[in-house]
C-alpha angles and dihedrals in degrees: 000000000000089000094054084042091060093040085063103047089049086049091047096049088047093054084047093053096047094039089051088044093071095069091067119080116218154137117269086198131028118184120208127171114232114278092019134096137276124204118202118195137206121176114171112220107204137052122273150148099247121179104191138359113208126180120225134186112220111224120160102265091060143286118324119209112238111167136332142199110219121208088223101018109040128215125353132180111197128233116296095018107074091091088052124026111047121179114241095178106032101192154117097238095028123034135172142186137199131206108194121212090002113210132188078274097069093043117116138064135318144187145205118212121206111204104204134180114263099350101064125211134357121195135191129188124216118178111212115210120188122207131201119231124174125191112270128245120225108195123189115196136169105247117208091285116069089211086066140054136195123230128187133174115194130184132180122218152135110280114018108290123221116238119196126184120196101242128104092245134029135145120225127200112182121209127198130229143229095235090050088264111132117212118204128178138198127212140177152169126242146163127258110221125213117250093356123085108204127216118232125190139202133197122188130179139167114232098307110336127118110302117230123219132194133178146215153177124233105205134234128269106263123198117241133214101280096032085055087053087045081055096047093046081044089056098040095056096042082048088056106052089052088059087052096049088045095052093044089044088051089044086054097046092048088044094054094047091046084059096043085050089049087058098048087052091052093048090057101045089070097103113242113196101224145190095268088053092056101042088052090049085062097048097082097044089051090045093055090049089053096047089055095053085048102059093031084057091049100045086054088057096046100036153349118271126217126251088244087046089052097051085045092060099040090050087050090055097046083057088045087045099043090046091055092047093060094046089066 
């Protein structure tokens, strides 16, 4: 009977615990990085005459007092954790911790107790879980093509961190580690462009903490030695070939004009009787004409002429004169 009497205290208080619980606000789960910090919040939601607000870690012995906010005395850190605990919200209806430079240590579960009048006391829980994050590795290296290239990003944390490369395609393997850190890296292929580098990037976080990003080039293709003489004996022949088309092109221009300047020649041997020739047709006639009158004038000068000897004459330059006329 005194057995089942206890049973039922224990299972009321319980019920009133969890019942006064639901008026503080507060995170089930708060996530930190090693060696960072880690805020822990309590906010009371409902109005009450509190006279203090203390922090405890919960180990298995038992609570530990942290810190507390008195209603007459303020804010207090107890022995060993000033170093370590500091108040952000000093207050009775919010109040927030802070744990600086968190370690596995500090790992594990809180809460933050309201004493009220005439309620007593309200309590909240929050876990704290800490997470391990290095920094990750991007690593650009020649494959056995010299057209591609791999690329890997790797990071290390607990737990297993999610890499992510920004790249449409990549393959990840994860490895675990001795000291409960899990290592996974991404790889993938890609192509190395001529004349262009290309920028690849990679983001890594660990559940929802912040996520880290790093980034990288992957460099041009550059020629080699013998690539750059396969150039030179390309450009040579192409060059080539251009002389040639340019020296046939220039045959056949020169072989065209030299037909068109046949043609021309054989237009201009067909005879053409012109004004000169005529003119010079005339000359001798007029010559002739000209000798006669001449002479005729002369012999008057030096003698008489005979009357036969006249006729002669005038008959010759009617001939003369007719002549002429039939030229014309």
């Amino acid at each position: 009977m005194a057995n089942g009497a206890v049973l039922c205290l224990l299972f009321v208080s319980g019920f009133c615990q969890k019942g006064l619980a639901a008026v503080i606000e507060t995170q089930q789960t708060v996530m930190a990085v090693v060696g960072g910090k880690a805020c822990l919040n309590c906010q009371l939601m409902q109005p009450k005459d509190v006279r203090q607000v203390s922090w405890q870690k919960v180990l298995p012995e038992g609570e530990k007092n942290l810190a507390s906010y008195n209603k007459y005395f303020g804010q207090k850190v107890n022995d060993g954790f000033q170093d370590k605990v500091e108040f952000k919200d000093a207050g009775l209806q919010n109040c927030s911790i802070v744990i600086r430079r968190v370690t596995e240590e500090d790992e594990g579960c809180y809460r933050c107790l309201y004493s009220t009048y005439p309620d007593g006391a309200l309590i909240a829980r929050t876990c704290l879980q800490l997470y391990e994050l290095h920094e990750p590795v991007l690593h650009v290296r020649e494959s056995n093509s010299s057209e591609e290239a791999v690329v890997s990003c790797s990071a290390t944390g607990r737990p297993a961190p999610t890499v992510t490369l920004t790249v449409p395609h990549y393959n990840s393997t994860s490895v675990t580690n001795t000291n409960a850190t899990v290592t996974v890296t991404a790889t993938a292929v890609l192509p190395r462009l001529h004349g262009n580098s290309t920028q690849v990037g990679c983001a890594v976080r660990v559940l929802s903490g912040p996520q880290i990003e790093v980034f990288t080039m992957i460099p041009e293709v550059t020629l080699s030695s013998a690539d750059d003489v396969t150039l030179i004996i390309v450009l040579v022949v192409v060059m080539s070939f251009v002389c040639v088309a340019i020296i046939i092109a220039g045959l056949l221009i020169q072989k065209h004009r030299n037909c068109v300047s046949h043609r021309d020649s054989e237009k201009n041997k067909t005879p053409q009787k012109t004004t000169k020739d005529t003119e010079e047709s005339k000359t001798p006639l007029l010559n002739q004409e000209n000798e006669v009158r001449q002479r005729m004038s002369t012999g008057k000068k030096k003698e008489n002429v005979s009357p036969k000897e006249s006729s002669l004459r005038a008959g010759c330059q009617r001939q003369l004169s007719q002549q002429f006329t039939d030229t014309q």
